[in-house]
C-alpha positions as CSV (number, residue, x, y, z in Angstrom):
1,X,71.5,-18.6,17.9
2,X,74.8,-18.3,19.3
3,X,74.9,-16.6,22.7
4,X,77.4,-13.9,23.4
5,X,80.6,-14.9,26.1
6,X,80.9,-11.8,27.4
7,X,78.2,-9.4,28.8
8,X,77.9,-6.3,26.3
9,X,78.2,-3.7,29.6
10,X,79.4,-4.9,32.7
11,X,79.6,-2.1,35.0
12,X,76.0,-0.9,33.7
13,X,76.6,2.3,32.1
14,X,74.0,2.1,29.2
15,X,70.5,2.8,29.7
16,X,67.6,0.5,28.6
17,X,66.0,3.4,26.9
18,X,68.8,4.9,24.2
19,X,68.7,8.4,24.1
20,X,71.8,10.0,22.0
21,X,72.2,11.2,18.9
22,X,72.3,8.8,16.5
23,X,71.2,8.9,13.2
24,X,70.0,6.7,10.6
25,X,72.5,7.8,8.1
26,X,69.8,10.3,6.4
27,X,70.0,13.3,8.7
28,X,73.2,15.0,10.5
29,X,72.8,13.9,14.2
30,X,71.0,16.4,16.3
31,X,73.2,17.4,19.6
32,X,71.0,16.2,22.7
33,X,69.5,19.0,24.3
34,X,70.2,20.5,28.3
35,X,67.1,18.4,29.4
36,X,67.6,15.1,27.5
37,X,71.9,15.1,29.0
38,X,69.9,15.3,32.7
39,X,67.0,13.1,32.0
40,X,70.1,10.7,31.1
41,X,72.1,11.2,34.2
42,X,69.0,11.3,36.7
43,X,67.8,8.0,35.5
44,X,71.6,6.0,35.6
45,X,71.3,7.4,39.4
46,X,67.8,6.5,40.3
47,X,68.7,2.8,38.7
48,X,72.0,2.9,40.8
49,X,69.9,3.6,44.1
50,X,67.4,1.3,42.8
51,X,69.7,-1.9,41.9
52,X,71.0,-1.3,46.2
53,X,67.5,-1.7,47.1
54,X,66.8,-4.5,45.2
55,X,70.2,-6.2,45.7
56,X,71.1,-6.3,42.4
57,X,74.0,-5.1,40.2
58,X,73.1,-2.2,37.9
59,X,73.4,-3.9,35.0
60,X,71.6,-6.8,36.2
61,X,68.9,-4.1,37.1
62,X,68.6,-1.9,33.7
63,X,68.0,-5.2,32.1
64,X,64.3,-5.6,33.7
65,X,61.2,-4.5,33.4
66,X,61.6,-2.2,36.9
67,X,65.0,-0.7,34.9
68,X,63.2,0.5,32.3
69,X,60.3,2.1,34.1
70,X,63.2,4.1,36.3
71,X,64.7,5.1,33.1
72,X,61.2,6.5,31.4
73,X,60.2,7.8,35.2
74,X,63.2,10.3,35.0
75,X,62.8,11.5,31.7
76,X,59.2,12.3,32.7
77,X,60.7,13.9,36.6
78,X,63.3,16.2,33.4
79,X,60.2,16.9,31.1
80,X,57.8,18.4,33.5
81,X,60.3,20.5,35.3
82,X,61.1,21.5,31.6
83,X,57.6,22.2,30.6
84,X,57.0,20.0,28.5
85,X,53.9,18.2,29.2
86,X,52.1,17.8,26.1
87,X,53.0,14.1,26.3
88,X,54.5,11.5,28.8
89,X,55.3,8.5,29.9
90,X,52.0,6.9,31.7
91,X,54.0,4.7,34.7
92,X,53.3,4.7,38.4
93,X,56.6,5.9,40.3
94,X,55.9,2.8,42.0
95,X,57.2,0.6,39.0
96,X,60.9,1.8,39.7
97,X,61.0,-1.0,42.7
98,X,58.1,-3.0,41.8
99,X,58.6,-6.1,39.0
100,X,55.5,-7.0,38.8
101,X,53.3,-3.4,38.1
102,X,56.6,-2.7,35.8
103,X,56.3,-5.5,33.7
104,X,52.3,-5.0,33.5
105,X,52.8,-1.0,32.4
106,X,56.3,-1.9,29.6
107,X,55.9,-5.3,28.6
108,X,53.0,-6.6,26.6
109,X,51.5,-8.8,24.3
110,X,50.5,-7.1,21.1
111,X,51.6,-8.4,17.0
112,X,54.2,-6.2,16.6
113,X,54.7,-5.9,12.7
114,X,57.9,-3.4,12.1
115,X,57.6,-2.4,8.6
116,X,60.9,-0.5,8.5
117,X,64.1,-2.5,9.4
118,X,67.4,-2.4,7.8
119,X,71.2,-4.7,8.0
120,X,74.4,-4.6,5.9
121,X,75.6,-7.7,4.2
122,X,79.4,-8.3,5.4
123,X,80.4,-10.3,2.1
124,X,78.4,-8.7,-0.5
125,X,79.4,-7.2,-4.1
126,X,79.4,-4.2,-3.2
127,X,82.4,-4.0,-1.7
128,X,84.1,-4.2,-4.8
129,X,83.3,-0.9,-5.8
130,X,84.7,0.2,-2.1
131,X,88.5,1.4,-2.7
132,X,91.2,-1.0,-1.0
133,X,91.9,1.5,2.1
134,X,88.4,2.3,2.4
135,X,86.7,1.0,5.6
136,X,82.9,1.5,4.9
137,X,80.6,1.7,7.6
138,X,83.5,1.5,9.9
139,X,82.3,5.1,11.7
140,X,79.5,2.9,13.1
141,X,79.6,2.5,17.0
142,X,78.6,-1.2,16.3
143,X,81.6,-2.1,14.3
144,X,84.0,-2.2,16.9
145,X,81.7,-5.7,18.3
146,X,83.7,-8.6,19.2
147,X,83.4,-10.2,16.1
148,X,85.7,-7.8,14.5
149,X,88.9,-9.7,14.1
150,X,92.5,-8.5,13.4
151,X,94.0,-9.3,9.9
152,X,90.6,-9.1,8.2
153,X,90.2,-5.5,6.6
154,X,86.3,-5.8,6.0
155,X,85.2,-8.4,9.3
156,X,84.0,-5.7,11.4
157,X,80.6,-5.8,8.8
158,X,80.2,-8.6,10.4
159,X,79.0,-6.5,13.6
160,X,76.4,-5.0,11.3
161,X,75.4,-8.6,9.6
162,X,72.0,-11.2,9.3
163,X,73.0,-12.7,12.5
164,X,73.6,-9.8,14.9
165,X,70.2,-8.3,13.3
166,X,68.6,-11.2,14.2
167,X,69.8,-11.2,17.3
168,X,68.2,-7.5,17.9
169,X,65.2,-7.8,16.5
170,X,64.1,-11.3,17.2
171,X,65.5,-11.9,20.7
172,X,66.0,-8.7,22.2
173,X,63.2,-7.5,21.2
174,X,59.2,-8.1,21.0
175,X,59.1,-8.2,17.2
176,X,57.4,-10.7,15.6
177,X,57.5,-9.7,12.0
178,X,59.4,-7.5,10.1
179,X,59.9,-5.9,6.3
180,X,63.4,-5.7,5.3
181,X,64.1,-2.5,3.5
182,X,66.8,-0.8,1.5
183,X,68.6,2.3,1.0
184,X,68.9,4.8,-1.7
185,X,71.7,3.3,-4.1
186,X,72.0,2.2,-7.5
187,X,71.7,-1.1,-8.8
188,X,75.8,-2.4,-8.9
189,X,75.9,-0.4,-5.4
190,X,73.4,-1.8,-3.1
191,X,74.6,-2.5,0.5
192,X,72.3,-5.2,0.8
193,X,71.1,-7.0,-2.6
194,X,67.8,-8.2,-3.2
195,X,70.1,-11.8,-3.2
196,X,71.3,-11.1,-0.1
197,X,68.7,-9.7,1.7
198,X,66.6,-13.4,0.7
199,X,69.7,-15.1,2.1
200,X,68.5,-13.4,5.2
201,X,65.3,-14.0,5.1
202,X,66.1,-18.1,4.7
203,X,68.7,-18.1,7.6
204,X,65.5,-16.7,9.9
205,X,63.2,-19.3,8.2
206,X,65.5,-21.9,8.9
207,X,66.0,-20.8,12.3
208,X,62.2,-20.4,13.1
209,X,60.6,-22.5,10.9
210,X,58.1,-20.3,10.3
211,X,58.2,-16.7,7.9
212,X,59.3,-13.4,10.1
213,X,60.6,-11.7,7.5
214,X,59.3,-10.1,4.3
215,X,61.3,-8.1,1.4
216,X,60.6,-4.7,-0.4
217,X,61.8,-4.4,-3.9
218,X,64.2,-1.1,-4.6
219,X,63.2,1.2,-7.4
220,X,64.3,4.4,-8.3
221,X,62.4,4.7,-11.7
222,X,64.3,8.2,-12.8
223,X,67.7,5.5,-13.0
224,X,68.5,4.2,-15.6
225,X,67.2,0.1,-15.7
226,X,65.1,0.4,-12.6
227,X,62.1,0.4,-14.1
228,X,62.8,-2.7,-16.8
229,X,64.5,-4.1,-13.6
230,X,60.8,-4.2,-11.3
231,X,59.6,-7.3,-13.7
232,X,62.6,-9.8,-11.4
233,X,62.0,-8.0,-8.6
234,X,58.1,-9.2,-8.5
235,X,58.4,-12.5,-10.1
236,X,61.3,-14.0,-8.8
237,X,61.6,-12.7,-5.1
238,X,58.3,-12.8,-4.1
239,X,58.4,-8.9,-2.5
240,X,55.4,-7.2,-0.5
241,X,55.8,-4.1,-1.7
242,X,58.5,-1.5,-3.2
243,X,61.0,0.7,-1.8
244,X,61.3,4.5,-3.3
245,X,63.5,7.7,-2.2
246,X,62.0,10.4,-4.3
247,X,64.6,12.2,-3.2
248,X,67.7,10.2,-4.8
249,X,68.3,10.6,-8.6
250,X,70.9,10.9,-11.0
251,X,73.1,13.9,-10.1
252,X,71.4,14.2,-6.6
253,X,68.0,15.6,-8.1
254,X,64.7,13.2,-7.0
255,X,61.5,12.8,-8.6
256,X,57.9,13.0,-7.7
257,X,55.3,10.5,-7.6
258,X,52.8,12.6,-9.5
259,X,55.1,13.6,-12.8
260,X,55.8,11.5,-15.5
261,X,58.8,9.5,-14.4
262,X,56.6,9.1,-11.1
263,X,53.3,7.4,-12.7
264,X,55.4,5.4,-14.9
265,X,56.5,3.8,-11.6
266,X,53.0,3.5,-10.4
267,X,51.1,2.1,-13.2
268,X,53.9,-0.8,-13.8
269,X,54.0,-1.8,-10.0
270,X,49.6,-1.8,-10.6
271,X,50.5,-4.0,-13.8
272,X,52.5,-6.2,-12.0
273,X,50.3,-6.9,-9.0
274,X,52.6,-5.3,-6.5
275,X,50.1,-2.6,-5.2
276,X,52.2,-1.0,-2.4
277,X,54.7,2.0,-2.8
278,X,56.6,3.2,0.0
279,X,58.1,6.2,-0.8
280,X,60.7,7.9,1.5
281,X,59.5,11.5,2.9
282,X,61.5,14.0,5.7
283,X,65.1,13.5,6.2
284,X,66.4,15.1,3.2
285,X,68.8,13.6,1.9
286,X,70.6,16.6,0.9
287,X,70.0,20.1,-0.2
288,X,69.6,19.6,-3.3
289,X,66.8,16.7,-2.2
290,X,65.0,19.1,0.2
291,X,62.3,19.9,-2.9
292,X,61.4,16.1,-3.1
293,X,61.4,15.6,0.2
294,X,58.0,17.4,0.8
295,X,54.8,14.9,0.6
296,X,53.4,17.6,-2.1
297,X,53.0,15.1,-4.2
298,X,51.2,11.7,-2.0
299,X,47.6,13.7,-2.0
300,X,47.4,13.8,-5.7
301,X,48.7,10.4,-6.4
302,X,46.4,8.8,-3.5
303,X,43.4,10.5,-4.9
304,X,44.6,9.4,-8.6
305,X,44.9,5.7,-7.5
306,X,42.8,4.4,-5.1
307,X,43.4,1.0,-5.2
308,X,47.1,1.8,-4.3
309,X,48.6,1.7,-1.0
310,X,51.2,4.8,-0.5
311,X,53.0,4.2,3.3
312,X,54.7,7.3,3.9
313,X,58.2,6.4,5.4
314,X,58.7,8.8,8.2
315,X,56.0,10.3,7.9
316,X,57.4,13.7,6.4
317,X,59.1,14.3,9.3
318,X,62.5,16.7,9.5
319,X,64.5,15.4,12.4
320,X,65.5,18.6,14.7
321,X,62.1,20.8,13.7
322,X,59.9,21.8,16.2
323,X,56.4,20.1,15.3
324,X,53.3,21.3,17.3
325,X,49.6,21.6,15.8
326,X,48.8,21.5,12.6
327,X,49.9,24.7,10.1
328,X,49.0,24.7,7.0
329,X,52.1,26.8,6.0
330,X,54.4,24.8,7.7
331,X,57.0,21.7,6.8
332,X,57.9,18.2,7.8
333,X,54.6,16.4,9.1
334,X,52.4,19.2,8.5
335,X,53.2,19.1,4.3
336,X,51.9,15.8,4.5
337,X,48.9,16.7,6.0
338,X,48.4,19.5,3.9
339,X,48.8,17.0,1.0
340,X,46.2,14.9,2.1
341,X,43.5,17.7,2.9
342,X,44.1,19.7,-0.5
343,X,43.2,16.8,-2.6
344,X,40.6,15.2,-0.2
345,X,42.2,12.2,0.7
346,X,40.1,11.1,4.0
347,X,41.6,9.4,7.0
348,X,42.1,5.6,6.9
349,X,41.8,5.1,3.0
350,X,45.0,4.6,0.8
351,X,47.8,6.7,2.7
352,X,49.8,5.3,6.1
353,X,52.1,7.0,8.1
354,X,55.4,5.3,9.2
355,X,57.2,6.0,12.3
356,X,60.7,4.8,11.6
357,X,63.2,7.5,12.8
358,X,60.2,9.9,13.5
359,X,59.0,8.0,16.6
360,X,63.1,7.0,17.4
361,X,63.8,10.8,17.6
362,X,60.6,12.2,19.4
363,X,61.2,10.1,22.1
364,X,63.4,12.2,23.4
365,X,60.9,14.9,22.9
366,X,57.4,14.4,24.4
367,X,55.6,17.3,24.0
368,X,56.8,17.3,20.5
369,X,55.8,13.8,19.5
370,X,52.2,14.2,21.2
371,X,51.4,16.7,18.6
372,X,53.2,14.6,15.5
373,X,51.5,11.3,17.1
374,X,47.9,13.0,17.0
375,X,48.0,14.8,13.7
376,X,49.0,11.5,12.2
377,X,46.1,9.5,13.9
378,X,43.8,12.1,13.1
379,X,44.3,13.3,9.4
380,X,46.0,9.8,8.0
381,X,43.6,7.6,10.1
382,X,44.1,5.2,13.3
383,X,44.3,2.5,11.3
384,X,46.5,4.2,8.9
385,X,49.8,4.6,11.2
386,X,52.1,2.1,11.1
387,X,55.0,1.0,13.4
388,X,58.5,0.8,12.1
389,X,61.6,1.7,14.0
390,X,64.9,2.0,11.4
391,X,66.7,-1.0,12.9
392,X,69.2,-1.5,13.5
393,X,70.7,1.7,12.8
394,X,69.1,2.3,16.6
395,X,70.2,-1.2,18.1
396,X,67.3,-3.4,19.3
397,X,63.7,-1.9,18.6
398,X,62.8,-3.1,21.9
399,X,63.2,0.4,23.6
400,X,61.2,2.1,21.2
401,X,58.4,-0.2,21.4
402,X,58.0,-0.1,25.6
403,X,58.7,3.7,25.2
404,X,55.2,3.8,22.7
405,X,53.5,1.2,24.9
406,X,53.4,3.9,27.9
407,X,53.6,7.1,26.1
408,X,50.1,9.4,26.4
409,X,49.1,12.4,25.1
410,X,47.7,15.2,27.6
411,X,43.9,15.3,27.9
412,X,43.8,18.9,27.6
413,X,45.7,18.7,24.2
414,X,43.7,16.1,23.1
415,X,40.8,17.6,23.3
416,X,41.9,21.2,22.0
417,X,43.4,19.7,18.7
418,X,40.9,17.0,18.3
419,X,43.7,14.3,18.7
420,X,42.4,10.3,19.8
421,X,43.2,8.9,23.1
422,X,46.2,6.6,23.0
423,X,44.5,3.7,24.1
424,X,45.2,0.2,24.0
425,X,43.6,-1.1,21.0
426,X,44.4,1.7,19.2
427,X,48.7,1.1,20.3
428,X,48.1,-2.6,19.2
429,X,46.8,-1.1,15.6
430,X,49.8,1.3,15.4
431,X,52.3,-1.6,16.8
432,X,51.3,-4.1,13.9
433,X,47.7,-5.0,13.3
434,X,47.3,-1.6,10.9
435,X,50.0,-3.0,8.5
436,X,48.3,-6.1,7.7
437,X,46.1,-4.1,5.9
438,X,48.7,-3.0,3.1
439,X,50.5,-6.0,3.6
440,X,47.5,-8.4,2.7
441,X,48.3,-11.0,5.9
442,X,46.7,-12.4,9.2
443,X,47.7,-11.0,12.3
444,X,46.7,-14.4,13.6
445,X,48.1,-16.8,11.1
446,X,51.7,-15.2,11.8
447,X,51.0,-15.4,15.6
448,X,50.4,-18.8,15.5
449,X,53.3,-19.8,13.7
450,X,55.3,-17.9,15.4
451,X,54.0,-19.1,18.5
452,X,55.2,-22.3,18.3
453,X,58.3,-22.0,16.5
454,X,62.0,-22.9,17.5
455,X,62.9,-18.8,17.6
456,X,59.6,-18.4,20.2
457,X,61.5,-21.3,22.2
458,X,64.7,-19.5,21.8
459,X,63.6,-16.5,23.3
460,X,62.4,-17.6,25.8
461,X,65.5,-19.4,26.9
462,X,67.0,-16.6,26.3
463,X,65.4,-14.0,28.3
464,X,65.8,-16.0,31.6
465,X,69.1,-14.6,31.2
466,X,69.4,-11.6,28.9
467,X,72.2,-9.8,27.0
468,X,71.2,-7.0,25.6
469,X,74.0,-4.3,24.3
470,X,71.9,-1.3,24.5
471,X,73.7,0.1,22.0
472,X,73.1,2.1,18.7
473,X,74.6,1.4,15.5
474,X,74.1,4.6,13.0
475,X,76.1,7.9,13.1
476,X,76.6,10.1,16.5
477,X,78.2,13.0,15.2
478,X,79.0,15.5,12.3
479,X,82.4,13.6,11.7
480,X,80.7,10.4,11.3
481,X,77.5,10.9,9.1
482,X,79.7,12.8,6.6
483,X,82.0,10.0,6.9
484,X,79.0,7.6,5.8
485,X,77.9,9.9,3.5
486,X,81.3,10.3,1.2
487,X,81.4,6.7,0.9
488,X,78.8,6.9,-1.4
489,X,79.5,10.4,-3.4
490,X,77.7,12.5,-1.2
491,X,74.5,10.8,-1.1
492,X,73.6,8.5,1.8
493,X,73.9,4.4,1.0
């Protein structure tokens, strides 16, 4: 892995913990509210104060352990005054100056298996479809990287490409295994191929030695060939599991699981041995996707097929709505829920919950995410919530991960909603150990690969002297995510 020649961000002006606006592509970026702008600015002062004391430069600071604590420690300071106080950030104040109790309460030493991560592939054949003036993805914060160089129209992808994900994921961050998604498209219009995506996952192999990266097969069964197309996907790419957005479909109109189009899909992955559907839920896609969007439909299908896995990708969540306990006449996380107790699905049996965007976005929104967190772990199951984090439409994972490693939900709440403790076996089920489930794999086999491979080697060379960006990649504003979203007719790509 090639290491970068100039630091990312000098002066120090980007904090360890990125809260702003962006989006994954699938929701218009929600502004940042009065208390989330101040939580920002209290914690680049308290790290300014902080680096003095410790006698380092800012940027030198943000990029520890103690940098981070400072950075959660003020969001908490903005939260409280702003009462919100249904969740928080469990760190001593006295982490801010103190390495070693900073490092013990961020860092850690769990599996971490993200089932949701995501790159664009800078050469692929889908740029041919992409008119001559047209710069896709170019909107993206990312794409303006120093390996963007002048005279070459499309080289900016290269900001967005297999190495710089690898970069994030596996060295900047405490990852050790990851599922390589993909995005609503059709076939001749993928952003990353099935191809392309197995290039990537043999440029980490090759790097490692060992296997870090496993590959869902796209299906959209109400599109033409998708269905006749699953067959290669199993039998010559060797995927883990499929990728659906019920909400994509000719015209813009999805599909659900439970009508015809929708079992079709389900009994050919059973045929074909492939027994795990993730299906896209929340984050409509569109207005004309809202309908589909619901988990109406993952109650009857779990109860109809048992021996199938559904994950849930985020979770039903609507980025922006205000989630609290459980109503039955509610939306977003709550129509999952409401799913799963209609048709007598019980917690921990053949529905997940995954956090990708939905943790990302509550973040900045503690009280919010204690209730999404617990209604999760108590109706899906604590085994049955699964880390992913949408990367690297949000930079490096890493932030998201210390974030969930510290983040507690209020006794009193807990106990008046019936919501588990956040403790630590229960995080290190969430973080990867849950998935292996689904995913059919040891925990420990991977670990002890991974343990001695050249990338474990790497990383640690490379965190005696870090570089992280601390940036985000995916849209910030209006302009932007409508931007991405023409590019491919008005649905998101």
């Amino acid at each position: 892995m090639t290491r970068p020649v100039d630091d990312p961000d000098p002066e120090g002006l980007r904090l360890p913990v990125k809260i702003d606006t962006t989006s994954n592509g699938e929701f218009v970026p929600v502004p940042l509210s009065r208390a989330n702008r101040e939580a920002n600015r209290r914690a680049l002062e308290a790290a300014t104060m902080n680096a003095r004391r410790t006698g380092q430069s800012r940027r030198r600071f943000l990029t520890t352990s103690a940098g981070v604590a400072t950075t959660l420690l003020a969001m908490n300071e903005v939260n409280a005054a702003s009462g919100a106080t249904a969740g928080f950030f469990d760190i001593a104040k006295e982490a801010a100056l103190d390495p070693a109790l900073a490092a013990a309460t961020v860092d850690g030493n769990e599996f971490i298996f993200d089932v949701q991560g995501h790159y664009v592939d800078p050469t692929g054949s889908w740029l041919r479809q992409v008119p001559e003036f047209a710069r896709p993805f170019s909107e993206m914060p990312k794409a303006n990287c120093e390996l963007n160089y002048p005279g070459d129209p499309t080289s900016y992808l290269d900001c967005l490409g297999p190495k710089e994900f690898i970069k994030d994921v596996f060295l900047d961050s405490d990852t050790d295994l990851m599922v390589l998604s993909f995005v609503p498209s059709t076939a001749d219009g993928e952003p990353v191929t099935i191809e392309a995506a197995d290039a990537t996952r043999q440029i980490v192999d090759e790097l490692e030695g060992s296997k870090r990266l496993l590959l869902h097969g796209r299906v959209n069964p109400n599109q033409p060939g998708d269905l006749e197309r699953m067959d290669t996907l199993a039998e010559t790419w060797n995927i883990s599991a499929w990728k659906t957005y019920t909400q994509y479909g000719p015209e813009g109109r999805g599909y659900y699981l439970s009508d015809d189009v929708g079992l079709a899909f389900i009994e050919k992955a059973r045929s074909l041995g492939v027994k795990v559907i993730c299906v896209h839920k929340g984050l409509p896609l569109g207005r004309s996707s809202y309908e589909h969007s619901k988990c109406t439909d993952i109650g009857v299908v779990a109860k109809q097929y048992p021996d199938v896995a559904f994950i849930v990708y985020h979770s039903g969540y609507e980025a922006g709505q205000i989630e609290g306990p459980y109503a039955a006449a509610a939306s977003g996380v709550d129509t999952l829920v409401k799913s799963l107790l209609d048709n007598g699905v019980a917690p921990n049996s053949n529905v997940y919950a995954e956090l990708g965007s939905t943790w990302r976005f509550l973040m900045r929104e503690p009280g919010q995410a204690a209730h999404v967190l617990g209604k999760l772990l108590r109706y899906c199951g604590d085994r049955n919530v699964l880390w992913g984090t949408d990367s690297i439409w949000y930079g490096s994972p890493q932030d998201q991960i210390q974030a969930f490693r510290t983040f507690q939900i209020d006794p009193e709440v807990r106990e008046s909603n019936g919501y588990p403790e956040l403790t630590p076996a229960l995080k290190a089920g969430v973080f990867g150990l849950n998935a292996t489930v689904p995913y059919r794999i040891s925990a420990e086999e991977v670990r002890r690969h991974a343990a001695a491979d050249p990338l474990a080697t790497a990383r640690v060379d490379y965190r005696s002297e870090p570089t992280p960006h601390f940036g985000t990649y995916g849209p910030k504003t209006r302009r932007q995510f409508f931007s991405l979203l023409a590019r491919n007719g008005g649905q998101r790509s």
